[in-house]
Backbone as a chain_set.jsonl record, in Angstrom:
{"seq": "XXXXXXXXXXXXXXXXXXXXXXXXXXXXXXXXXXXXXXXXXXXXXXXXXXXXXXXXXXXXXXXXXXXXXXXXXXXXXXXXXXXXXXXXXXXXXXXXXXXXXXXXXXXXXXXXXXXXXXXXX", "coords": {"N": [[109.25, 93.388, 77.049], [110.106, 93.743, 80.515], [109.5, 94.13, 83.533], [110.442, 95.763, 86.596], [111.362, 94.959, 89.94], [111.453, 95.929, 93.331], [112.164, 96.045, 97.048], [111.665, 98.295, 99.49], [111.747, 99.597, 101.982], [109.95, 98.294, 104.06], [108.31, 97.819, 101.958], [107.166, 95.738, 98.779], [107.758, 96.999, 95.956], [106.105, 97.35, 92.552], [107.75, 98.155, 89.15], [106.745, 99.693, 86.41], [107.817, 99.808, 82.805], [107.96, 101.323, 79.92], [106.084, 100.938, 77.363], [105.048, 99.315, 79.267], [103.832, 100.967, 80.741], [101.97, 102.493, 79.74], [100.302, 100.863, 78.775], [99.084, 99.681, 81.09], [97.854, 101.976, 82.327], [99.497, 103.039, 84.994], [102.438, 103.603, 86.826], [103.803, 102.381, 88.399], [103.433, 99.605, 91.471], [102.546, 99.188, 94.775], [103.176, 97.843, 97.296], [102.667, 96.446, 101.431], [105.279, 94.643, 102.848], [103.738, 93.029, 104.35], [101.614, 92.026, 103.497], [101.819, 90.224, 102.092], [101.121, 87.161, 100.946], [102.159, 84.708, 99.157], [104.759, 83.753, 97.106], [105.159, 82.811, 93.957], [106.593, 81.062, 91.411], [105.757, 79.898, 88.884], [104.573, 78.883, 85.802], [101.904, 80.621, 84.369], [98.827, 80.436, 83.911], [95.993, 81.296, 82.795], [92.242, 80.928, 82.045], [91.407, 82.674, 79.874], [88.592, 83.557, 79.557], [87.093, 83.944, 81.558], [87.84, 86.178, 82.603], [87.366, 89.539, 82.639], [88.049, 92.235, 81.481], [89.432, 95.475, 83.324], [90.766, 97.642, 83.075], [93.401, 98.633, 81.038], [95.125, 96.459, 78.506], [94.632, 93.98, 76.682], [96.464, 91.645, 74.235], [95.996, 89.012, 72.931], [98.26, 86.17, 72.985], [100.728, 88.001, 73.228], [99.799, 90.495, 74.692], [99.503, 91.603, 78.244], [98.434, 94.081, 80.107], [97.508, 95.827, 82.766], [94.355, 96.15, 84.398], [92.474, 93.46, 85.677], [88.973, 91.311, 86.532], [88.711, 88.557, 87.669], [88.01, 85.365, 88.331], [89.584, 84.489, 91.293], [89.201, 86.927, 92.164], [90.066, 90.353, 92.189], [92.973, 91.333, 90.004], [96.355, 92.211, 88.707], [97.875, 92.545, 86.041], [101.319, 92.516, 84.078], [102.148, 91.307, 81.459], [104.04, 89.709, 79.513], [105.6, 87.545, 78.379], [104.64, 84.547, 79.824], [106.37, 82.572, 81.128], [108.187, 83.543, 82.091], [107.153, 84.572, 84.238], [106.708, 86.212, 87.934], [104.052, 85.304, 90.282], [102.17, 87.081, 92.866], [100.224, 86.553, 95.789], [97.899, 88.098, 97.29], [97.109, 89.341, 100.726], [94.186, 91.538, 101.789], [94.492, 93.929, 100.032], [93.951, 95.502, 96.951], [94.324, 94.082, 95.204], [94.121, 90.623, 94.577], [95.829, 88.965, 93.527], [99.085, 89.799, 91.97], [100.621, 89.566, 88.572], [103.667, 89.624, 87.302], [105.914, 90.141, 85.471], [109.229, 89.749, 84.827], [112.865, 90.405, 84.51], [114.69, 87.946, 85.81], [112.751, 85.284, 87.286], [113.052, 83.719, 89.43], [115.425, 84.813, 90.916], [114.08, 87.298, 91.676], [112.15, 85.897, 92.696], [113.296, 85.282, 95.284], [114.169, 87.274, 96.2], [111.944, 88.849, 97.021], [111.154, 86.778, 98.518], [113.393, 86.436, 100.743], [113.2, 89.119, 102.116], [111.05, 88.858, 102.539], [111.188, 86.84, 105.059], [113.233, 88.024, 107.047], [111.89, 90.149, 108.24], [110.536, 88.441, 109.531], [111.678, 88.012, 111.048]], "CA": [[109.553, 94.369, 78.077], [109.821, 93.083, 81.901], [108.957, 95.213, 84.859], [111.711, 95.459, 87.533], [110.953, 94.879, 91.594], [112.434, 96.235, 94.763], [112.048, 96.419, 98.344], [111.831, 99.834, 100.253], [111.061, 100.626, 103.689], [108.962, 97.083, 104.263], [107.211, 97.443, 100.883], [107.602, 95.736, 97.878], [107.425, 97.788, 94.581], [106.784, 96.541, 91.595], [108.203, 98.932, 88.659], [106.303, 99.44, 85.323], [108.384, 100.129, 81.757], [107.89, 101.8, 78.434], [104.849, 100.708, 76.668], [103.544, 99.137, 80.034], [103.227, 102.486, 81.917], [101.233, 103.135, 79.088], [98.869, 99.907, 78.596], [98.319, 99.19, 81.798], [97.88, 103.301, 83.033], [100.277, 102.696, 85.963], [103.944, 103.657, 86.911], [104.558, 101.665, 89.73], [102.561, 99.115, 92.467], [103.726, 99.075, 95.746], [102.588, 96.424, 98.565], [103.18, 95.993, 101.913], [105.421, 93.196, 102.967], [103.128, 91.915, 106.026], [100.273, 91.789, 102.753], [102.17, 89.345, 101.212], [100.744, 85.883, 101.43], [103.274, 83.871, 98.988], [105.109, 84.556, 95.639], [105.027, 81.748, 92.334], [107.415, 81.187, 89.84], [104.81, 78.778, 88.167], [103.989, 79.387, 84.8], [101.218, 81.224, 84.349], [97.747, 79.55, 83.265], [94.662, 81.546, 83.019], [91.416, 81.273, 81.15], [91.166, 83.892, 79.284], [87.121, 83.501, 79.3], [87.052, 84.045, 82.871], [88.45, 87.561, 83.21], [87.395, 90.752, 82.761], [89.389, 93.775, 81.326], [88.531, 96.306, 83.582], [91.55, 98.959, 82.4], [94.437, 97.884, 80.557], [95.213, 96.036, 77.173], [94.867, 92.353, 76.324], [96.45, 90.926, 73.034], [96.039, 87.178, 72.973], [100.038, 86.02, 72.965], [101.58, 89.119, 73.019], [100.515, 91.665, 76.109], [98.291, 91.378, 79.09], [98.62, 94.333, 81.422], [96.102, 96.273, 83.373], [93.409, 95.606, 85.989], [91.498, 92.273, 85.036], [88.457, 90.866, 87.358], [88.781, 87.101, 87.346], [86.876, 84.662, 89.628], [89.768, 84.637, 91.891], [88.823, 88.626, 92.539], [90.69, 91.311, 91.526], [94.287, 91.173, 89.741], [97.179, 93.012, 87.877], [98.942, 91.588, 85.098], [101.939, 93.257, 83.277], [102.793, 90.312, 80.978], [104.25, 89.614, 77.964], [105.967, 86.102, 78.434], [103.934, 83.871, 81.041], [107.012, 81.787, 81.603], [108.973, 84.857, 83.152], [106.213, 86.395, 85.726], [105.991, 85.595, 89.366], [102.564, 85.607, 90.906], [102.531, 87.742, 94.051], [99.131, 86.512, 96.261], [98.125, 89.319, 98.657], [95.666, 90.011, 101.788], [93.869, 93.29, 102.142], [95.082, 94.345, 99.432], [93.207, 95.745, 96.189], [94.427, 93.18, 93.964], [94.304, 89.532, 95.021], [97.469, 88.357, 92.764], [100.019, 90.331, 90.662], [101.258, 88.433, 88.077], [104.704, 90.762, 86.783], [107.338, 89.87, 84.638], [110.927, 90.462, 85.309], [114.378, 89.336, 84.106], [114.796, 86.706, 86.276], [111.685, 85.104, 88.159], [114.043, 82.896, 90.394], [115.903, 86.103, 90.909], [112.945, 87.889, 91.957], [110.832, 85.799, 93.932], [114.354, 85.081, 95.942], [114.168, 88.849, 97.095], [110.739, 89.312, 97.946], [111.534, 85.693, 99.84], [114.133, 87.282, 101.826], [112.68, 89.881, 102.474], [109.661, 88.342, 104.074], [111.698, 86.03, 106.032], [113.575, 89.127, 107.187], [110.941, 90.769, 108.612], [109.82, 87.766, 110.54], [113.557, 87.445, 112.466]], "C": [[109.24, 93.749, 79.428], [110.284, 94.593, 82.657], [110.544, 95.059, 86.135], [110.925, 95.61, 89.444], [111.834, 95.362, 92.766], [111.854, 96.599, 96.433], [112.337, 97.465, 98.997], [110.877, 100.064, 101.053], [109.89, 99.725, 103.744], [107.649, 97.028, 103.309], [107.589, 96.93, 99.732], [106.868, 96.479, 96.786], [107.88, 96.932, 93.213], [106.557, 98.231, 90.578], [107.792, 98.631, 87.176], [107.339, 100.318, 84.083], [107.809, 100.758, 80.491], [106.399, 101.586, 77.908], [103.94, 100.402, 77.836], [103.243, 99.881, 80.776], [101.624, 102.718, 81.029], [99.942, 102.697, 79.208], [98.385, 99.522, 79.529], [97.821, 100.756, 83.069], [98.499, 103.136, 84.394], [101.724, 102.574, 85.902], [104.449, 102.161, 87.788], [102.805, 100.908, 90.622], [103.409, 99.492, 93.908], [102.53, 98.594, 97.451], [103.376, 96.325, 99.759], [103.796, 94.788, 102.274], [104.213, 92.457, 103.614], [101.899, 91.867, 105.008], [100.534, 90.63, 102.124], [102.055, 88.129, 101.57], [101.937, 85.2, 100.59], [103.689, 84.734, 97.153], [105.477, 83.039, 94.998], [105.532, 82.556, 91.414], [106.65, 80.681, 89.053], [104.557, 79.397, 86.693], [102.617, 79.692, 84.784], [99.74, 80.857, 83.546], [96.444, 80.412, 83.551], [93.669, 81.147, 81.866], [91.148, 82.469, 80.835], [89.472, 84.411, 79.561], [86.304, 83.865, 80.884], [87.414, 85.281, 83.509], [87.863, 88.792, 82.459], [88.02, 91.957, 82.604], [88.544, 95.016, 81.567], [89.568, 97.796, 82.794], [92.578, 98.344, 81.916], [94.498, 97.401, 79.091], [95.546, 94.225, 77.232], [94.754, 92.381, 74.759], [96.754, 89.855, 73.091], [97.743, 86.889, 72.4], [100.917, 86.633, 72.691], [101.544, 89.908, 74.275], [99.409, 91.564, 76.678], [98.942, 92.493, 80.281], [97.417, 95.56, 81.656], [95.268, 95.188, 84.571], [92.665, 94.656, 85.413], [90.571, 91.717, 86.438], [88.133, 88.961, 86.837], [87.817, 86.436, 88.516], [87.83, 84.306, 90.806], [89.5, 86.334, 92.879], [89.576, 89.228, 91.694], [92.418, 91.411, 90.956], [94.767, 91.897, 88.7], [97.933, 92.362, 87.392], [100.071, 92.903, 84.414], [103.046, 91.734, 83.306], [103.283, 90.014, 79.496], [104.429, 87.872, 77.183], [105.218, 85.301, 79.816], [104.861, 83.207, 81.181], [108.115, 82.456, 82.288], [108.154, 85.74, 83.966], [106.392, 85.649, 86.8], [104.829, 86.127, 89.28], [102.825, 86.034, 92.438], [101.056, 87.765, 94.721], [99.22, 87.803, 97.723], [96.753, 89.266, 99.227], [95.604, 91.298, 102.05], [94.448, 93.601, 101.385], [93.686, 94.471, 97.771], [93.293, 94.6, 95.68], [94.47, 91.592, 94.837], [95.368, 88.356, 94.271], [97.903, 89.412, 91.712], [100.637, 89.628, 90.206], [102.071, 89.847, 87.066], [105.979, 89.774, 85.878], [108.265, 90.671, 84.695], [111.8, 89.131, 84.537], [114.361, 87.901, 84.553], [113.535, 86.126, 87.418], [112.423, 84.329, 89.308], [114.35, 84.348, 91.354], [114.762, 86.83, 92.319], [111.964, 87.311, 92.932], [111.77, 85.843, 95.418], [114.093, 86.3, 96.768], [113.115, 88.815, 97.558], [110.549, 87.943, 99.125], [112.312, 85.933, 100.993], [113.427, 88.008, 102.405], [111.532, 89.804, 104.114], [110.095, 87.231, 105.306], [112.51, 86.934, 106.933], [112.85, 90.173, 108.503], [110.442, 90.161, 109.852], [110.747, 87.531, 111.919], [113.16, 88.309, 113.563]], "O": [[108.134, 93.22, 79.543], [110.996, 95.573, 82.436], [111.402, 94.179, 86.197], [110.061, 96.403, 89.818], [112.995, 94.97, 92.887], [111.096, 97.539, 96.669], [113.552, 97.617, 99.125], [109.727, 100.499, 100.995], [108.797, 100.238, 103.503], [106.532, 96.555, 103.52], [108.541, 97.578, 99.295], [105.643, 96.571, 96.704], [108.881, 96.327, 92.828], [105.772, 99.138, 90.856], [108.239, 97.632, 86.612], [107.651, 101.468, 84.393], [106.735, 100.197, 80.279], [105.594, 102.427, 78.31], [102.758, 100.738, 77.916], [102.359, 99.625, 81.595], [100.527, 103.005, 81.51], [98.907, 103.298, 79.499], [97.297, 98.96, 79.402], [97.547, 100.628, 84.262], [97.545, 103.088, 85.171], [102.295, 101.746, 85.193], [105.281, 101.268, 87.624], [101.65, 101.324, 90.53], [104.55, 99.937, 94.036], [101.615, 99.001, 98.167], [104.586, 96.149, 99.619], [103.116, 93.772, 102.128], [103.872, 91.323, 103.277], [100.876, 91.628, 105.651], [99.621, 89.985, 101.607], [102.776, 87.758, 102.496], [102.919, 85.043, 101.317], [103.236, 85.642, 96.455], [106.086, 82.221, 95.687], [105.371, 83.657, 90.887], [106.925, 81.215, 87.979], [104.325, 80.605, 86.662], [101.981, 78.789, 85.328], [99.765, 81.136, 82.348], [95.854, 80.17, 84.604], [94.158, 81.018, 80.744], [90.636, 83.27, 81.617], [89.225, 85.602, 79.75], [85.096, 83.986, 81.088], [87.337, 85.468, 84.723], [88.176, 88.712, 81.271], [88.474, 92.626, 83.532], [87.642, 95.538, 80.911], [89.08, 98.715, 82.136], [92.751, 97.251, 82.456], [93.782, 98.084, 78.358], [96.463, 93.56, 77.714], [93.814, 92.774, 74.068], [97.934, 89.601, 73.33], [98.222, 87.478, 71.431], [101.881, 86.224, 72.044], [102.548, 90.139, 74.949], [98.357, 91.445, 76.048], [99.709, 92.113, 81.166], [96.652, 96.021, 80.809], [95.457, 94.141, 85.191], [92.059, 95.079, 84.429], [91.232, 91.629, 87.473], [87.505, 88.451, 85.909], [87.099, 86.995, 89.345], [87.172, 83.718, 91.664], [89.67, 86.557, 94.078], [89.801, 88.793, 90.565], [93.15, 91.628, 91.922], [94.014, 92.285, 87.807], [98.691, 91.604, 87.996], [99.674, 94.061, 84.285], [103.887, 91.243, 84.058], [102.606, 90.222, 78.489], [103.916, 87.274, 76.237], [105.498, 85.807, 80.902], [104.243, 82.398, 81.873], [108.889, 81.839, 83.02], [108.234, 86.924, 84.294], [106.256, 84.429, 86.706], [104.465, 87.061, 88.565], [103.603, 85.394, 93.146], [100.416, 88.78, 94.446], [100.026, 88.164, 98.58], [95.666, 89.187, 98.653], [96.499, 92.063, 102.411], [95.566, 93.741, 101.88], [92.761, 93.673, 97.619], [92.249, 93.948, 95.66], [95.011, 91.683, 95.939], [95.522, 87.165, 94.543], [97.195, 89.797, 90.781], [101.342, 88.887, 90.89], [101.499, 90.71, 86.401], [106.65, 88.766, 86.1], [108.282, 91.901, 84.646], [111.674, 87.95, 84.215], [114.093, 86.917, 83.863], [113.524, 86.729, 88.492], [111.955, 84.718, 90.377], [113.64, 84.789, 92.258], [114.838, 86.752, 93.545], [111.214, 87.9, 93.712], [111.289, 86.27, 96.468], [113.821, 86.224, 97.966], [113.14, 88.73, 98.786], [110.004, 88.016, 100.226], [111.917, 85.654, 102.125], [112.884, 87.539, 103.405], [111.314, 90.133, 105.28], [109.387, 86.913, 106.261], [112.448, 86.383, 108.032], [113.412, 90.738, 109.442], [110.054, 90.743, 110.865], [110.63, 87.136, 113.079], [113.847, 88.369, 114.582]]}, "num_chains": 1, "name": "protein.A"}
């Protein structure tokens, strides 16, 4: 299951699905642009041993979503495949990376790239 993203009214939203409304108690995020420090296609590498499940559901190679406290700070995963999430780094902002899965991560970081270039014209 991948999450879907969109831009509205200088925020991006990210859009939670089916099971992950459920596992990670959360419909929707939604971030201002001007919070948005950068967005990664990168595959996705954490230690597991290093994080914290503060709400949410972790099954080791299957589903990671919810609020996790890692030693970068605070972050939201809704993952299934780590080779389809962007990472979305943010200032002032609760979370200090969302890492989301969507259809296309190319796709996807492309828009919230626009976007923020957009903004700056």
């Amino acid at each position: 299951m991948t999450g879907d993203i969109k831009i509205e009214n200088d925020n991006l939203v990210f859009e939670l699905h089916g099971i992950d409304e459920i596992l990670s108690i959360k419909r929707s995020l939604t971030v201002p642009l001007e919070h948005i420090v950068n967005v990664s296609t990168e595959r996705v590498t954490l230690d597991p041993k290093v994080q914290i499940k503060l709400v949410g559901a972790r099954i080791p190679t299957v589903v990671k979503d919810g609020r996790f406290l890692t030693s970068d700070g605070m972050m939201f995963f809704e993952m299934h495949d780590p080779n389809k999430c962007i990472t979305v780094t943010t200032d002032h902002e609760r979370y200090k990376k969302i890492v989301f899965e969507v259809k296309d991560k190319e796709a996807a970081a492309k828009t919230i790239n626009d976007a923020l270039k957009s903004r700056k014209e």
